[in-house]
C-alpha positions in Angstrom: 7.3 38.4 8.5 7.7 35.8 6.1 4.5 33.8 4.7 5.0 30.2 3.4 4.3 29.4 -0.3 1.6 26.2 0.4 0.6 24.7 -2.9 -3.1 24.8 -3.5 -5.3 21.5 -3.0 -5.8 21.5 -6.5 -1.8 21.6 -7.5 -1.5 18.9 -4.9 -4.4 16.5 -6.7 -2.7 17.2 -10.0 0.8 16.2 -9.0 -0.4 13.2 -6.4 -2.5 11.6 -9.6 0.1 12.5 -11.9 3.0 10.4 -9.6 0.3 7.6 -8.7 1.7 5.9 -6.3 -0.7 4.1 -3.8 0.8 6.6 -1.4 0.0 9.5 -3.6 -2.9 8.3 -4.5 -4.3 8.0 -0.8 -3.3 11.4 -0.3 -5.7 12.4 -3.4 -8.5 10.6 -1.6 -7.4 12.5 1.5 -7.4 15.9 -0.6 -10.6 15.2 -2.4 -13.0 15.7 0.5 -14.2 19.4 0.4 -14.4 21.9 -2.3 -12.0 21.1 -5.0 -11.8 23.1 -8.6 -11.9 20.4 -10.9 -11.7 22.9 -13.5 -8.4 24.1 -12.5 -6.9 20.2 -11.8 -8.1 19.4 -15.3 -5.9 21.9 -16.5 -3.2 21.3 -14.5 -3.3 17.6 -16.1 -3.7 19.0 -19.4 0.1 19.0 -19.0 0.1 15.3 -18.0 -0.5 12.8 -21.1 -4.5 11.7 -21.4 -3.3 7.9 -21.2 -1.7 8.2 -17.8 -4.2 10.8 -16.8 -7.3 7.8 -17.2 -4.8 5.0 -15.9 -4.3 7.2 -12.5 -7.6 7.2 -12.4 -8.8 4.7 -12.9 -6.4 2.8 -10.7 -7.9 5.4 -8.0 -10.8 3.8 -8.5 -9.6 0.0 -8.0 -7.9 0.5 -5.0 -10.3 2.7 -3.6 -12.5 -0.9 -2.8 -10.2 -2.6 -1.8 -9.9 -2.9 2.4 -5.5 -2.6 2.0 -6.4 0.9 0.7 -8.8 2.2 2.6 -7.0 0.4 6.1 -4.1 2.6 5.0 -6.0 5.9 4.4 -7.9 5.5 7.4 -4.3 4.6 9.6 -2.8 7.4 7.8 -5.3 10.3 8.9 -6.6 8.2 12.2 -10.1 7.9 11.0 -12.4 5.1 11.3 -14.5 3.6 8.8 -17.5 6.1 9.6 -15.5 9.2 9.2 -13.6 7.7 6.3 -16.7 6.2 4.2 -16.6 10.6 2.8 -13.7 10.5 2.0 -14.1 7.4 -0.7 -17.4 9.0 -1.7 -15.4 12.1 -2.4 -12.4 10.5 -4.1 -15.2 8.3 -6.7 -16.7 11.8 -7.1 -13.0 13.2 -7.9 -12.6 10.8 -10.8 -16.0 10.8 -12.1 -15.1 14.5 -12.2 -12.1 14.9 -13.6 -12.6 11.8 -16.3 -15.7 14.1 -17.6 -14.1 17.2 -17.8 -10.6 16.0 -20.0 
């Protein structure tokens, strides 16, 4: 039988941040809730340069107050505002992360 090749949450954070579009970036907040090897993503981005690294994230973190952003990750992955309020918690947690470890 033939087994699909899924790329690992961490290769997904790497190349969502990296691309950075608000899309992408919702899908990072998506992917950020649960366990997550920040080690590994920083290296991953090691690839990426440090400037657009830090302006990924910290456009993460802009958008990630304002009600467009979350309206959209909550309509995306039909949450509501008390099963999405982790998932923002998770994605500030992400960058806080990630920004300390590069």
């Amino acid at each position: 039988a033939a087994r699909p090749l899924v790329a690992s949450r961490e290769v997904l954070i790497a190349l969502k941040l990296s691309a950075g579009r608000e899309v992408d970036l919702r899908d990072v907040a998506a992917l950020s809730r649960g366990s997550v090897d920040y080690a590994e993503v920083v290296e991953l981005l090691r690839r990426v340069p440090r400037k657009l690294v830090d302006d990924r994230l910290q456009k993460l973190r802009e958008v990630l107050d304002t009600r467009r952003f979350r309206d959209s990750l909550k309509g995306a992955y039909l949450m509501d505002e008390r099963i999405g309020a982790p998932y923002f918690d998770a994605a500030r947690s992400l960058c806080r992360e990630i920004g300390a470890r590069l």
